[in-house]
mmCIF file of the N, C-alpha and C atoms, coordinates in Angstrom:
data_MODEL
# 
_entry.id   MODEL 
# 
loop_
_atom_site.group_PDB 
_atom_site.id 
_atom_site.type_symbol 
_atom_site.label_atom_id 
_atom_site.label_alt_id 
_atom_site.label_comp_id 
_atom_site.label_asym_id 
_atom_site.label_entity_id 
_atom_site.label_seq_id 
_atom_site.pdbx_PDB_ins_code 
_atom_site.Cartn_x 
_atom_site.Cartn_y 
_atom_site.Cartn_z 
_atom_site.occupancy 
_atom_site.B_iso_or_equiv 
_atom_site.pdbx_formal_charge 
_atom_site.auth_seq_id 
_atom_site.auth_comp_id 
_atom_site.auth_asym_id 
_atom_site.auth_atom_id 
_atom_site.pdbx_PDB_model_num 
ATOM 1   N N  . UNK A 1 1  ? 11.994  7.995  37.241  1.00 0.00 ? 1  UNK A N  1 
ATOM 2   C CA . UNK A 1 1  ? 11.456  6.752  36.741  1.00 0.00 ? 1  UNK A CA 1 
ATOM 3   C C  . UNK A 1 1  ? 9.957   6.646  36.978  1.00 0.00 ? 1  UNK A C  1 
ATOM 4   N N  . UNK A 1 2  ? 9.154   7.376  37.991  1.00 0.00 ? 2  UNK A N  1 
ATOM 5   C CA . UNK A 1 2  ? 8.262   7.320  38.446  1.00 0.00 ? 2  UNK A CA 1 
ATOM 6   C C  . UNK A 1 2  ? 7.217   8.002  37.001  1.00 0.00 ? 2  UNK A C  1 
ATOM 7   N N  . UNK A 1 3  ? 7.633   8.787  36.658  1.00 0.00 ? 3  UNK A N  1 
ATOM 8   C CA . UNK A 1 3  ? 7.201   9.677  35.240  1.00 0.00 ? 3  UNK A CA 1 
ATOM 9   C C  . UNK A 1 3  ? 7.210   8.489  34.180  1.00 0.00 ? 3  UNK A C  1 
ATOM 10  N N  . UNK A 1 4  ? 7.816   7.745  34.350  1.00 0.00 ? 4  UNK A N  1 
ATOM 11  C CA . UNK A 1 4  ? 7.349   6.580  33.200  1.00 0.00 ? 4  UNK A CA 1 
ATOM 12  C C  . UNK A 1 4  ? 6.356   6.215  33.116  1.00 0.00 ? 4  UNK A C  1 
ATOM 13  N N  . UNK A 1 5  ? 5.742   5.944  34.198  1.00 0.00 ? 5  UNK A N  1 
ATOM 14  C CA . UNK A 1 5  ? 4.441   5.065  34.600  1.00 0.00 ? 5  UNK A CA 1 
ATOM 15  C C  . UNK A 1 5  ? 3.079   6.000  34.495  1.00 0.00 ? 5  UNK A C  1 
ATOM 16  N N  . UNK A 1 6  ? 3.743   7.177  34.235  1.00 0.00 ? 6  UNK A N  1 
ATOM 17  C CA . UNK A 1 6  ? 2.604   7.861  33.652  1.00 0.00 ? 6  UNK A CA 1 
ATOM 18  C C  . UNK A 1 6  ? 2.532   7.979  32.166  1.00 0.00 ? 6  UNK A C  1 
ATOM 19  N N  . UNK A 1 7  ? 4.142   8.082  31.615  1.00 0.00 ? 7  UNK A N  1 
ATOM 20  C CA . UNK A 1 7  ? 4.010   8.439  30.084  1.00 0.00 ? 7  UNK A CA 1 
ATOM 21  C C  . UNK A 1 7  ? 3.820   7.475  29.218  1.00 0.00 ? 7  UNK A C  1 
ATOM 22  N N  . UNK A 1 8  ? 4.211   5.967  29.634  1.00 0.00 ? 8  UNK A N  1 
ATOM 23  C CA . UNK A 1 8  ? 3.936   5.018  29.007  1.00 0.00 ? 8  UNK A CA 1 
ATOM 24  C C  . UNK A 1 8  ? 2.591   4.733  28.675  1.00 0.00 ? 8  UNK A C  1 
ATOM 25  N N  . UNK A 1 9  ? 1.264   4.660  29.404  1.00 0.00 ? 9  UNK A N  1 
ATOM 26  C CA . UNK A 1 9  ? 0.026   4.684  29.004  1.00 0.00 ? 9  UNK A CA 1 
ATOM 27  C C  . UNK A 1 9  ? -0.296  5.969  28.206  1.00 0.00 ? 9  UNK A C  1 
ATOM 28  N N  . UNK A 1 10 ? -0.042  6.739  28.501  1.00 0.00 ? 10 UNK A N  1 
ATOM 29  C CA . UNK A 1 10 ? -0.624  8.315  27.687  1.00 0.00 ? 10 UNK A CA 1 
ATOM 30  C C  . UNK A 1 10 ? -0.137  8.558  26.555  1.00 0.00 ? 10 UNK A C  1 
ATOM 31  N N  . UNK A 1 11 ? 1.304   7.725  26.452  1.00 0.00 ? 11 UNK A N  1 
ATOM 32  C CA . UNK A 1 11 ? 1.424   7.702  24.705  1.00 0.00 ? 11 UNK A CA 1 
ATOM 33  C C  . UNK A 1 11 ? 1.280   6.308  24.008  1.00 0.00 ? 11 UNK A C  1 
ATOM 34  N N  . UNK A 1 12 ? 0.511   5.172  24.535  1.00 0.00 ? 12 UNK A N  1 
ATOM 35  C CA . UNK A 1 12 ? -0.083  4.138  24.519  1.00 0.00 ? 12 UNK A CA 1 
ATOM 36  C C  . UNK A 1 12 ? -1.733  4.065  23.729  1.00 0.00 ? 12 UNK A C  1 
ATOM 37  N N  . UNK A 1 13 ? -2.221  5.242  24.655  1.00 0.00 ? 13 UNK A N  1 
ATOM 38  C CA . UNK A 1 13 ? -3.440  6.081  24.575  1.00 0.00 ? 13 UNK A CA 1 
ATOM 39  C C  . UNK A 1 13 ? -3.556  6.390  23.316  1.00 0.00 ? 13 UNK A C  1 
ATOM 40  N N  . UNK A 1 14 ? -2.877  7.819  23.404  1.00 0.00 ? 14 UNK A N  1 
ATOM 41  C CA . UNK A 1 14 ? -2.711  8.574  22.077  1.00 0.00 ? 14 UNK A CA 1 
ATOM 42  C C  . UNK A 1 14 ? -2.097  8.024  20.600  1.00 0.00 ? 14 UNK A C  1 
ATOM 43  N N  . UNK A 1 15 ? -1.111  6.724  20.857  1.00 0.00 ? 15 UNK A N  1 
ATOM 44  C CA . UNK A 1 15 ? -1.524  6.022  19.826  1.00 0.00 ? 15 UNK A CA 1 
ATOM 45  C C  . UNK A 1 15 ? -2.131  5.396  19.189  1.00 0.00 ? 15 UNK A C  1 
ATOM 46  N N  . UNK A 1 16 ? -3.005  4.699  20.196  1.00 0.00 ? 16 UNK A N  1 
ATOM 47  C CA . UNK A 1 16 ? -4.092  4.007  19.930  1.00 0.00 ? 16 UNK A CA 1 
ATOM 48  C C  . UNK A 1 16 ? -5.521  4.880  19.308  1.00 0.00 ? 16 UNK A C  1 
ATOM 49  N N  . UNK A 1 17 ? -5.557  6.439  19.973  1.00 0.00 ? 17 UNK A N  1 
ATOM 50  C CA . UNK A 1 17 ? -6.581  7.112  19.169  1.00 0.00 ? 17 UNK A CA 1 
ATOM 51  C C  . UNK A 1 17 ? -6.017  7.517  17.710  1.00 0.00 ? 17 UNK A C  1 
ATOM 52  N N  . UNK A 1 18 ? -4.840  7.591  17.455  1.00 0.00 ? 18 UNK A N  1 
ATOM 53  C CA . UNK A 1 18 ? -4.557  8.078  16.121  1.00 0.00 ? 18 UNK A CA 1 
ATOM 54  C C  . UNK A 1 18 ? -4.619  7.075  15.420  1.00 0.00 ? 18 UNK A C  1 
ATOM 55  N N  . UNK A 1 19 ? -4.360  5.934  15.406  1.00 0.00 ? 19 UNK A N  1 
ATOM 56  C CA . UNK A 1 19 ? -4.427  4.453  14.900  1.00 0.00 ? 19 UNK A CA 1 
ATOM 57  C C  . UNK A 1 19 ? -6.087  4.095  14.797  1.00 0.00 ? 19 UNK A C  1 
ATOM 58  N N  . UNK A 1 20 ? -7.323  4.569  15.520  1.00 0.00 ? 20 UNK A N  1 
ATOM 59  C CA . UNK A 1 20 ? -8.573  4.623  15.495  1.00 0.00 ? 20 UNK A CA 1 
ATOM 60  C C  . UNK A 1 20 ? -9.040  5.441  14.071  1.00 0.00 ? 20 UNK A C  1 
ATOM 61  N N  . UNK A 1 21 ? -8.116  6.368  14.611  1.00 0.00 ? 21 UNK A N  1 
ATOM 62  C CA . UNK A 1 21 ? -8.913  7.770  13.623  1.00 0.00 ? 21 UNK A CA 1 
ATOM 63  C C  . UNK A 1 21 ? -8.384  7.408  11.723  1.00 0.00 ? 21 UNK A C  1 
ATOM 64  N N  . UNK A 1 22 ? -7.210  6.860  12.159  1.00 0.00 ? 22 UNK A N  1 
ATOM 65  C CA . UNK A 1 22 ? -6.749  6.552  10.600  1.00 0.00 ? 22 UNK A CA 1 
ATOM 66  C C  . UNK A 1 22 ? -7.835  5.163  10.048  1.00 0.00 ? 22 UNK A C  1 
ATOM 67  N N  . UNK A 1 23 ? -7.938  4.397  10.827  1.00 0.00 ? 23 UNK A N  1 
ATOM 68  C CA . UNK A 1 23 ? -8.828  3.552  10.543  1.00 0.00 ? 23 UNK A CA 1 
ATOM 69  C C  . UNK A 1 23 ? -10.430 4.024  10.125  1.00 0.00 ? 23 UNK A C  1 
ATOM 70  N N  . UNK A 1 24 ? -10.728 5.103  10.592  1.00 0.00 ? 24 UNK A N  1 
ATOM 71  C CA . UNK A 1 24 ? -12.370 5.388  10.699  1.00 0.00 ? 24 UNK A CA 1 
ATOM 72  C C  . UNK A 1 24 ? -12.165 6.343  9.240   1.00 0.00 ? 24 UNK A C  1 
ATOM 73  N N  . UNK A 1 25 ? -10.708 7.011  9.119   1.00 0.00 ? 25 UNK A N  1 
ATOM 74  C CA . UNK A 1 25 ? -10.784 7.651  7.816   1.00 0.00 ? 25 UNK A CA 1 
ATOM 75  C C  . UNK A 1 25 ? -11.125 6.847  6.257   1.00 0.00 ? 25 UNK A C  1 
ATOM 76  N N  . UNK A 1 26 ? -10.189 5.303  6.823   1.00 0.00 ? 26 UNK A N  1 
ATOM 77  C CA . UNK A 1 26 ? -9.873  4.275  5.562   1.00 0.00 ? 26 UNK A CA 1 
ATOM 78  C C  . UNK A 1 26 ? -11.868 3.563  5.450   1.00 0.00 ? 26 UNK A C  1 
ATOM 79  N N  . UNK A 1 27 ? -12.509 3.328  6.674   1.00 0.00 ? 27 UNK A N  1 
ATOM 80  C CA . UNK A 1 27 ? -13.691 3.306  6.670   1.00 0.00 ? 27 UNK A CA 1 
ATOM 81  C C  . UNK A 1 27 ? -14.303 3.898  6.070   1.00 0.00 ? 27 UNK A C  1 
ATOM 82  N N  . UNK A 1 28 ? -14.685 5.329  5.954   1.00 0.00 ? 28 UNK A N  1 
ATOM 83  C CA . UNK A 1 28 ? -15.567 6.123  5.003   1.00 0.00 ? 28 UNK A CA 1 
ATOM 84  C C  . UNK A 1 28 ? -14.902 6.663  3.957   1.00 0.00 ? 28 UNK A C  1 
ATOM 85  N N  . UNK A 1 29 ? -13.800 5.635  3.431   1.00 0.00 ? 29 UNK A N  1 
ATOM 86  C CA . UNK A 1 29 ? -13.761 5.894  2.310   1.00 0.00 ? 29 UNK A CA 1 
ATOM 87  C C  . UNK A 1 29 ? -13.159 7.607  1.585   1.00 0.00 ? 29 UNK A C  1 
ATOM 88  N N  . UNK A 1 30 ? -12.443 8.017  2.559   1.00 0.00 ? 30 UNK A N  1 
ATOM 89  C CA . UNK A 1 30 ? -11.452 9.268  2.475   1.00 0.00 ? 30 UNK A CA 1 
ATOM 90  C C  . UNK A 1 30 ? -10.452 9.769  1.669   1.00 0.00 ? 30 UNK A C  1 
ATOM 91  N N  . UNK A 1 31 ? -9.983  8.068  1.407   1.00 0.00 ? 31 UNK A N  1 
ATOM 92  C CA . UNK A 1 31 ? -8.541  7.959  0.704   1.00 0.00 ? 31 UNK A CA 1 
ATOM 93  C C  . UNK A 1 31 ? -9.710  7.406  -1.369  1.00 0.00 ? 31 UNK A C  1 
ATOM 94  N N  . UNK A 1 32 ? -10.009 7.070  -1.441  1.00 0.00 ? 32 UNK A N  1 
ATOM 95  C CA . UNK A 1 32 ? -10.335 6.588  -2.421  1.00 0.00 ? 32 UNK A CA 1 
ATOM 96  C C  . UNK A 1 32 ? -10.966 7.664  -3.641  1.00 0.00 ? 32 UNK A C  1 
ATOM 97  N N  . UNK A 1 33 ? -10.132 7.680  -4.708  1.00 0.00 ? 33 UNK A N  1 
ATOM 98  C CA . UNK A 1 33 ? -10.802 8.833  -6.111  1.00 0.00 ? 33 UNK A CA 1 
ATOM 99  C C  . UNK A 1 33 ? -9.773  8.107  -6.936  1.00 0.00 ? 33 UNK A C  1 
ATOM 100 N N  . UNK A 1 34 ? -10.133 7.091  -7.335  1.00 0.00 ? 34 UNK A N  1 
ATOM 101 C CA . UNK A 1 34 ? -9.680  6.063  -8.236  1.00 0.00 ? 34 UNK A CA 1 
ATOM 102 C C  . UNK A 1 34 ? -9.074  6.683  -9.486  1.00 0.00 ? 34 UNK A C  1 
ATOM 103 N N  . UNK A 1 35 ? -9.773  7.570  -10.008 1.00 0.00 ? 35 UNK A N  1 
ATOM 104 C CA . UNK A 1 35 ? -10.068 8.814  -11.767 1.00 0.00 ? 35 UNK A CA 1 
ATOM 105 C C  . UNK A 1 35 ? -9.617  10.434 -11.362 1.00 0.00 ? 35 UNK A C  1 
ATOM 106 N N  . UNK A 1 36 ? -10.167 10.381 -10.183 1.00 0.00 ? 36 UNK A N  1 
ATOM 107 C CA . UNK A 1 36 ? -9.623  12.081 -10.027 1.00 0.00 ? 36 UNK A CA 1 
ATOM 108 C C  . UNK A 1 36 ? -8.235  12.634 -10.080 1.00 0.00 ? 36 UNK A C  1 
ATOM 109 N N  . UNK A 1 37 ? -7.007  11.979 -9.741  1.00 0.00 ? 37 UNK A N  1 
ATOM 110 C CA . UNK A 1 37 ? -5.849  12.264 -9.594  1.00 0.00 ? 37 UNK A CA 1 
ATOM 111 C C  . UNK A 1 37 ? -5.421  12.205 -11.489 1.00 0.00 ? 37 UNK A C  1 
ATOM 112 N N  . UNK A 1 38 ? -6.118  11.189 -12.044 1.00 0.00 ? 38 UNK A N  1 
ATOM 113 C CA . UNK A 1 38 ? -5.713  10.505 -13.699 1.00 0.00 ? 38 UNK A CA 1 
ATOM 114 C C  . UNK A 1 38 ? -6.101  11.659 -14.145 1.00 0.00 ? 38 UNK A C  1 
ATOM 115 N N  . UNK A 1 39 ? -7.730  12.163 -13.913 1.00 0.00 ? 39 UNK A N  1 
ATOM 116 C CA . UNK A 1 39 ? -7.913  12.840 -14.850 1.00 0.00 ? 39 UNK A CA 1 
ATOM 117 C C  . UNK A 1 39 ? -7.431  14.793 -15.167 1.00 0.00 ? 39 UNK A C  1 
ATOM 118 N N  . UNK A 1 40 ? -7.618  14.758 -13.669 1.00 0.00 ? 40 UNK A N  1 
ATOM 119 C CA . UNK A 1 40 ? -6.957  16.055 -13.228 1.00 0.00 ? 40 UNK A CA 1 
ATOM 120 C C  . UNK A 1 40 ? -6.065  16.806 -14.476 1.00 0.00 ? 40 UNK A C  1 
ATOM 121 N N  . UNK A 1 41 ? -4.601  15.337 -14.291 1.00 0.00 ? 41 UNK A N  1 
ATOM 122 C CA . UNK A 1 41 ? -3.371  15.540 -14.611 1.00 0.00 ? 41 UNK A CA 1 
ATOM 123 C C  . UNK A 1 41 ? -3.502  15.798 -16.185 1.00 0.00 ? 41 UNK A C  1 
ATOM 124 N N  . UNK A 1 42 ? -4.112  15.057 -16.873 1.00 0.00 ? 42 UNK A N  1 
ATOM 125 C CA . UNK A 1 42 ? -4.821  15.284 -18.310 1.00 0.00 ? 42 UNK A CA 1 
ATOM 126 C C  . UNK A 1 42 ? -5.246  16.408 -18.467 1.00 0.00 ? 42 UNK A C  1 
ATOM 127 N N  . UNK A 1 43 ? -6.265  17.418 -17.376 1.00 0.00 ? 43 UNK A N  1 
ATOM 128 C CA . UNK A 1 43 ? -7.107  18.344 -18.019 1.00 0.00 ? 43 UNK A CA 1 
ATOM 129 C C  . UNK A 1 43 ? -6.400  19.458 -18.633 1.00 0.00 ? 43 UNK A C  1 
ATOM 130 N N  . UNK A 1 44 ? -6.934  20.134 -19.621 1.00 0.00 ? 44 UNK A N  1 
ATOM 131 C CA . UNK A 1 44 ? -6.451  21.781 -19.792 1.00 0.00 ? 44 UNK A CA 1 
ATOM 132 C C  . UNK A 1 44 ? -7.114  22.617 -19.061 1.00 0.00 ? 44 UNK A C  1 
ATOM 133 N N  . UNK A 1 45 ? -7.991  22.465 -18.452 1.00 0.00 ? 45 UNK A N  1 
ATOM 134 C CA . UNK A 1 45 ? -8.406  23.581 -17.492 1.00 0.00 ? 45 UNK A CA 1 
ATOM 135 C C  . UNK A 1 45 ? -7.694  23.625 -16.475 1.00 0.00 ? 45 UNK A C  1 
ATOM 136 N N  . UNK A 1 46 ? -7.445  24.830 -15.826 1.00 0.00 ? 46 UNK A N  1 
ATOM 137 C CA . UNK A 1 46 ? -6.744  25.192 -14.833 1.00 0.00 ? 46 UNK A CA 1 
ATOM 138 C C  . UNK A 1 46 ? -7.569  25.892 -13.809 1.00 0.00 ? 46 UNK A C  1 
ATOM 139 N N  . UNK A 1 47 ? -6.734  25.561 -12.676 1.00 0.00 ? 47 UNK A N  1 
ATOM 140 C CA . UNK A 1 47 ? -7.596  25.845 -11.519 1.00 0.00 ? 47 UNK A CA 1 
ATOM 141 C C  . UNK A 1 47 ? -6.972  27.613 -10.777 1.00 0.00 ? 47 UNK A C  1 
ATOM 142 N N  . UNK A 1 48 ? -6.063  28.702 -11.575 1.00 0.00 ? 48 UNK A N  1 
ATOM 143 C CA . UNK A 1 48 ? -5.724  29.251 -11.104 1.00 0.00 ? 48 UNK A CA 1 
ATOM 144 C C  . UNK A 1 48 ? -6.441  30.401 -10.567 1.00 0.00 ? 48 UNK A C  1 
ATOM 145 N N  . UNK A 1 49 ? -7.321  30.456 -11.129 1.00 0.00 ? 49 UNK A N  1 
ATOM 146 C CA . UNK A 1 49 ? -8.330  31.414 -10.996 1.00 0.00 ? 49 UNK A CA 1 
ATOM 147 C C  . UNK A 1 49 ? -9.806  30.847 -10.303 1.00 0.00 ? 49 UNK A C  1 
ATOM 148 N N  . UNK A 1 50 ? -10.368 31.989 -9.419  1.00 0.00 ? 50 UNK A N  1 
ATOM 149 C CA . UNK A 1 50 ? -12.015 31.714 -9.013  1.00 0.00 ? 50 UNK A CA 1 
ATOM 150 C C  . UNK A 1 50 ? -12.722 31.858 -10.137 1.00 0.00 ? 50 UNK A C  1 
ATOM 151 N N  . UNK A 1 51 ? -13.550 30.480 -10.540 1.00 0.00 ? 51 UNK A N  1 
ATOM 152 C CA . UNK A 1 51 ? -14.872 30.664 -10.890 1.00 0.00 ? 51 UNK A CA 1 
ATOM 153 C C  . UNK A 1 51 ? -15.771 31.504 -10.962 1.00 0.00 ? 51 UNK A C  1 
ATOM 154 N N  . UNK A 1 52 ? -16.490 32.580 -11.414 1.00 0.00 ? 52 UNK A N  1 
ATOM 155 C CA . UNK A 1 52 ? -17.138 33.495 -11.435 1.00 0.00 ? 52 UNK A CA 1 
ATOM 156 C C  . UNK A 1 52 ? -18.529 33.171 -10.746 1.00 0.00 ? 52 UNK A C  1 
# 
């Protein structure tokens, strides 16, 4: 029981930094390409090959 009192803050912790980091992602704007997914799906070009 004594091991609780350690694991309870440390995964308290570590949620709280992943809950930071998802936030700082939604901040700069990470998640957002409003047209890119639309237009993608439309194109005929294909991406299977390198660019020369």
């Amino acid at each position: 029981m004594e091991v609780l009192a350690i694991l309870i803050p440390v995964s308290l912790f570590l949620g709280g930094l992943g809950l930071a980091a998802f936030f700082w992602t939604l901040k700069s704007k990470q998640y957002d390409d409003p047209k890119g997914d639309a237009h993608r799906i439309l194109s005929d070009e294909y991406d299977d090959k390198p660019k020369p």
